[in-house]
C-alpha positions in Angstrom: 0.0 0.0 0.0 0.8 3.5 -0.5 0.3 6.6 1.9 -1.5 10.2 1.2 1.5 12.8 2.3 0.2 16.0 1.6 -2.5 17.6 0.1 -2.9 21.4 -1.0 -4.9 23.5 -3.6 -3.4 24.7 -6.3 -6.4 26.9 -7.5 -10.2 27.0 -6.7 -10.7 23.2 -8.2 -7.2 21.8 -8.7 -5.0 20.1 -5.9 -1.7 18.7 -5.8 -1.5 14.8 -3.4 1.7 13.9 -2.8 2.1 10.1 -2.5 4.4 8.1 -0.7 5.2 4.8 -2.8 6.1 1.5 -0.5 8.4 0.6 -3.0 10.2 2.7 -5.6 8.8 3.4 -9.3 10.6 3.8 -12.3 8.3 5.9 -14.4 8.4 7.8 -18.2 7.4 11.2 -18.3 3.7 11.5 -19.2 2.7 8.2 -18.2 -0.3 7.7 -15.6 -1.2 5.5 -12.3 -4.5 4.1 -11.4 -5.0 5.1 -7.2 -7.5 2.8 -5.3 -8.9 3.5 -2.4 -9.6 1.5 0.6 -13.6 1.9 -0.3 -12.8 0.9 -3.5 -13.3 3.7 -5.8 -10.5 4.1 -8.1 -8.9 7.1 -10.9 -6.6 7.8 -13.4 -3.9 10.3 -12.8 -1.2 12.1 -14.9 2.0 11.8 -12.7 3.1 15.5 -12.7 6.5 14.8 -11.0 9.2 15.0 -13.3 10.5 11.5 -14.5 13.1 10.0 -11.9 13.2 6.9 -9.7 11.9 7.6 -6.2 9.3 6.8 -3.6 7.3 10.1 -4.1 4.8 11.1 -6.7 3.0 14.1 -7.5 -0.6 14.3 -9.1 -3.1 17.0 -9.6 -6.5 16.1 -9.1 -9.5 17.9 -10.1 -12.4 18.2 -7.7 -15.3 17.5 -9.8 -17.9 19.1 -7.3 -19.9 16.0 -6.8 -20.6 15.3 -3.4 -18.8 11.6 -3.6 -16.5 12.8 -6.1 -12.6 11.0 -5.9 -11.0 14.3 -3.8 -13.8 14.6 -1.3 -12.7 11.0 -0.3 -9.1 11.6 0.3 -7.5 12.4 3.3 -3.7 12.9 4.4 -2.4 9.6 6.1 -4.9 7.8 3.9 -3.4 4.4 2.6 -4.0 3.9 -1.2 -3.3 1.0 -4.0 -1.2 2.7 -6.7 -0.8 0.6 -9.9 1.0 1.2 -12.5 3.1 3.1 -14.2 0.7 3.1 -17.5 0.7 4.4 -21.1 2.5 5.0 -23.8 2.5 8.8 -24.1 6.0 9.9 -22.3 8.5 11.6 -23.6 10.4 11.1 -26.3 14.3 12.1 -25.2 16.2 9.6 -27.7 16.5 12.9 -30.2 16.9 15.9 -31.0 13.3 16.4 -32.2 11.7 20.0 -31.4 9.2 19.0 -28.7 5.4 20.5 -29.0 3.4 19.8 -25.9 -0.7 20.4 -26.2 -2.4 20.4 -23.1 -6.2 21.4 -22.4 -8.0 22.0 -18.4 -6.5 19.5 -15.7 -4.1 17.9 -18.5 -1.5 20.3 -17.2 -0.1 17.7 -14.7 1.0 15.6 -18.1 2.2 18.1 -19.3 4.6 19.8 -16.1 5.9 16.5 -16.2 7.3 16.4 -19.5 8.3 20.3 -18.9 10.2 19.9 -15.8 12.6 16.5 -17.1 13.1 18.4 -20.2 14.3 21.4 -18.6 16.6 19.1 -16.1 18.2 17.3 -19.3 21.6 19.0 -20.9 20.0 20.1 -24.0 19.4 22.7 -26.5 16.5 21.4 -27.6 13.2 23.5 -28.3 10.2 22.7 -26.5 6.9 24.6 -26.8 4.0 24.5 -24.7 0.2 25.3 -25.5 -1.9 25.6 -22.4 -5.9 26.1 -23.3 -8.4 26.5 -20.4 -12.0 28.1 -20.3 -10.7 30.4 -17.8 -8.1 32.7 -16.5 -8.8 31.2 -13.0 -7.6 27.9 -14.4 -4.2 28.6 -15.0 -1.5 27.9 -12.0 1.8 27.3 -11.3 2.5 30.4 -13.4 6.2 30.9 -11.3 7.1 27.6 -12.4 6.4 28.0 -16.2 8.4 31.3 -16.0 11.5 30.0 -14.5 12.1 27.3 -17.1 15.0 27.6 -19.3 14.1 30.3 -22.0 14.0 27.2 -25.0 10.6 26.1 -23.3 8.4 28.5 -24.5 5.2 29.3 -22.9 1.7 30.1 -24.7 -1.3 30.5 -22.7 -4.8 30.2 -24.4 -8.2 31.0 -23.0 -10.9 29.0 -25.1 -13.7 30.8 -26.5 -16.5 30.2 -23.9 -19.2 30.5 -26.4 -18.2 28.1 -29.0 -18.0 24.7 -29.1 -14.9 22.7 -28.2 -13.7 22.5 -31.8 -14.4 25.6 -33.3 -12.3 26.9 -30.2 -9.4 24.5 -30.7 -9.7 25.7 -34.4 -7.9 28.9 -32.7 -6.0 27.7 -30.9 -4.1 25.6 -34.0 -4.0 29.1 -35.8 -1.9 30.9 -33.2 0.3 27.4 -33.4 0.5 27.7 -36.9 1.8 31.0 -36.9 5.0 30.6 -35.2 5.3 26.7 -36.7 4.2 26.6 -40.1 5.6 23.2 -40.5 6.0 19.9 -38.2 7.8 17.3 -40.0 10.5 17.5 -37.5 8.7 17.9 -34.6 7.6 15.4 -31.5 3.8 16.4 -30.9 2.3 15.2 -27.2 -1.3 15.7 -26.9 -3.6 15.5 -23.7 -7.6 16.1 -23.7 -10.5 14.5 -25.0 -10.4 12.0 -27.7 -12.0 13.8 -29.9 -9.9 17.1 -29.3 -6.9 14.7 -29.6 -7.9 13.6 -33.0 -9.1 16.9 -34.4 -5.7 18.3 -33.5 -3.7 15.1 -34.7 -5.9 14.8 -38.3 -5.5 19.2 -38.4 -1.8 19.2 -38.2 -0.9 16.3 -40.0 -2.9 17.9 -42.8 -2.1 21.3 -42.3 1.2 21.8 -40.8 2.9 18.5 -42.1 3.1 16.3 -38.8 4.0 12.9 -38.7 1.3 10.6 -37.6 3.5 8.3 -36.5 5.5 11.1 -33.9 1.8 12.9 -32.6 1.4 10.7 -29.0 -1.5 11.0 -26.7 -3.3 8.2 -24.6 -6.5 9.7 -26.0 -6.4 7.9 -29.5 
């Protein structure tokens, strides 16, 4: 079993649980762990620690306001199952490949992982981030974003509130284009909805000249 360590907000719906680990966890940047309660209720969280061998993980979980929703049922001190790690989204750190990292709401936690062990690496590489929420609110951790090494560059997005999820990623993809008007050489990590996921894969392999083959998300 694994222990609850600490838990904090991190804005009005966000909070960051630390976990202690009984054993230690080698783990990929971007993957995911399944925690199970005692009750047996269970989620899916984005580790947002970045990637390292260790005892201690990092996740951001979203509250989702529902009386017996996941976070209402945590505690410090709480012992939890923790399997995993899972998927087969992590970073890519075998080249030299411009990183482009999409993230949408709560999918920042995959995404500060991949941010934070690419900015510990020896590397010139360029790596940059597109973060799209519905609301200024939802945006945290903004001293962290700004003290990463100046090749991570930072783009904050605020969806349209009063069009559909699409039409605003649509928008989104047309501020990308304009600073990367072509992606053949590019690693592309997405995190949202599916159907986000593939809109943006089908758009900028179309578009912008992406390899299918190097867009990863756990979404498709």
């Amino acid at each position: 079993m694994a222990t609850v360590s600490s838990m904090s907000s991190l804005n009005s719906h966000i909070s960051r649980v630390v976990i202690r680990l009984e054993s230690e966890m080698n783990y990929r940047s971007g993957q995911y762990v399944q925690v199970i309660l005692k009750c047996g209720r269970s989620g899916y969280f984005s580790i947002a620690s970045p990637e390292k061998t260790g005892r201690m993980i990092e996740l951001h979980i979203a509250d989702t306001r529902k009386p017996n929703g996941f976070l209402k049922k945590l505690k410090v001190s709480d012992s939890v199952a923790v399997v995993g790690p899972m998927g087969e989204a992590w970073l890519r750190s075998d080249n030299s490949k411009s990183v482009i990292v999409l993230a949408f709401g709560s999918g920042y936690s995959y995404a500060r992982s991949i941010l934070l062990t690419e900015a510990n690496r020896n590397s010139d590489r360029r790596v940059s981030f597109y973060w799209a929420v519905r609301s200024e609110n939802d945006f945290y951790e903004r001293d962290i974003l700004e003290s990463l090494p100046k090749r991570i560059s930072i783009n904050l997005h605020l969806l349209n509130q009063e069009s559909n999820s699409l039409s605003g990623i649509g928008a989104l993809l047309t501020k990308l284009s304009y600073t990367h008007t072509c992606l053949a050489d590019h690693d592309v990590y997405l995190v949202g909805k599916r159907d986000v996921c593939l809109f943006i894969r089908r758009e900028i392999c179309e578009k912008l000249g992406a390899k299918s083959e190097r867009v990863y998300s756990d979404s498709f």
